[in-house]
C-alpha positions as CSV (number, residue, x, y, z in Angstrom):
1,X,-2.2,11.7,-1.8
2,X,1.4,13.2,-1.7
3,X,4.4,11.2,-2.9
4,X,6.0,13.4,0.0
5,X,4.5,11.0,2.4
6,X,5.8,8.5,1.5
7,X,9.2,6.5,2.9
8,X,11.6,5.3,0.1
9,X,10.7,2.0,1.7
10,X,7.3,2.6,1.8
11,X,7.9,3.1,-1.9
12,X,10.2,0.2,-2.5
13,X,7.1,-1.8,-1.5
14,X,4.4,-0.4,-3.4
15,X,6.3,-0.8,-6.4
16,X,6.6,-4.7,-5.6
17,X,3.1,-4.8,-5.1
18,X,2.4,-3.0,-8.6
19,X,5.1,-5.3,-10.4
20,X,2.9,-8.4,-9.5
21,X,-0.4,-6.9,-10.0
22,X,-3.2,-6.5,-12.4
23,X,-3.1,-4.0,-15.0
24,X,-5.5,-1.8,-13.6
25,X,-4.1,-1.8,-10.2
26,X,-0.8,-1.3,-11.5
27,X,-2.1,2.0,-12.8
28,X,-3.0,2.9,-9.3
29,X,-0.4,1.3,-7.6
30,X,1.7,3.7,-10.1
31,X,-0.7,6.7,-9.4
32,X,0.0,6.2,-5.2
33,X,3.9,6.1,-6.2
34,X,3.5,9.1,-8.2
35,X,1.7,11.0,-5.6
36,X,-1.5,11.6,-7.8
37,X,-3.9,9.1,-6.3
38,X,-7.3,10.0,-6.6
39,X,-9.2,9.7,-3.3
40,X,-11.8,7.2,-4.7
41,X,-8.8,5.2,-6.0
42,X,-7.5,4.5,-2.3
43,X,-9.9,2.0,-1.5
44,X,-8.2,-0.1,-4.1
45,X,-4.8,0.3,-3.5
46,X,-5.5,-0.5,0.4
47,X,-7.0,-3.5,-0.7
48,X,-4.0,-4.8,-2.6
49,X,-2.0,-3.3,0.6
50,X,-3.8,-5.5,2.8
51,X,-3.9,-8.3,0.4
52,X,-0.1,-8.7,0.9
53,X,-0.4,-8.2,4.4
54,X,-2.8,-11.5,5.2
55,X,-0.5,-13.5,2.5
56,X,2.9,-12.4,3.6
57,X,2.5,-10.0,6.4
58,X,1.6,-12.3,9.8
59,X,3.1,-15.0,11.3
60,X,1.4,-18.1,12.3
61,X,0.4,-17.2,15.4
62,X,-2.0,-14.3,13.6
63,X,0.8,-11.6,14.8
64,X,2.5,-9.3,12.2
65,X,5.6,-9.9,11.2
66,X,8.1,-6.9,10.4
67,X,7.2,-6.7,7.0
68,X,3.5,-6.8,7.8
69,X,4.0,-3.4,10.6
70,X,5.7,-1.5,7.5
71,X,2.4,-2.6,5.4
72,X,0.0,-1.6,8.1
73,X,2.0,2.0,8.1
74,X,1.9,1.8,4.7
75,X,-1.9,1.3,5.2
76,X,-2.1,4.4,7.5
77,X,-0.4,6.6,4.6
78,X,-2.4,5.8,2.2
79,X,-5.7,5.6,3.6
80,X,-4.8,9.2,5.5
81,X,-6.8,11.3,2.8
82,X,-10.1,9.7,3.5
83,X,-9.8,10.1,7.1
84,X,-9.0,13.8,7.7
């Protein structure tokens, strides 16, 4: 995965997400920030992405919020090298 991709929101988020986490998802939180994420490592990091997303990223009614459409492109980004 390419840092390129990536939206300086996109990377303001990920690095919330890493400051709260475990240490080893820091690492790959760090890794997707970097632009060095190992394909089998994006499994992981969308799972932290969507994580936030059902804690903090719909509203009541089950819809997203904003903050949960910039996690589900963030979702997209990251999860783009497994699917092409």
């Amino acid at each position: 995965m390419s840092a390129g991709y990536l939206t300086e929101r996109q990377i303001e988020i990920l690095k919330s997400l890493r400051d709260k986490a475990d240490e080893g998802t820091k690492q790959l939180l760090g890794r997707a920030i970097g632009g060095t994420l190992p394909r089998g490592d994006i499994e992981a990091v969308c799972q932290a992405i969507n994580n936030e997303y059902l804690m903090k990223g719909i509203k009541e009614d089950y819809t997203p919020s904003e903050y949960g459409r910039e996690l589900e492109d963030l979702l997209d980004v990251v999860n783009r090298p497994r699917i092409v």
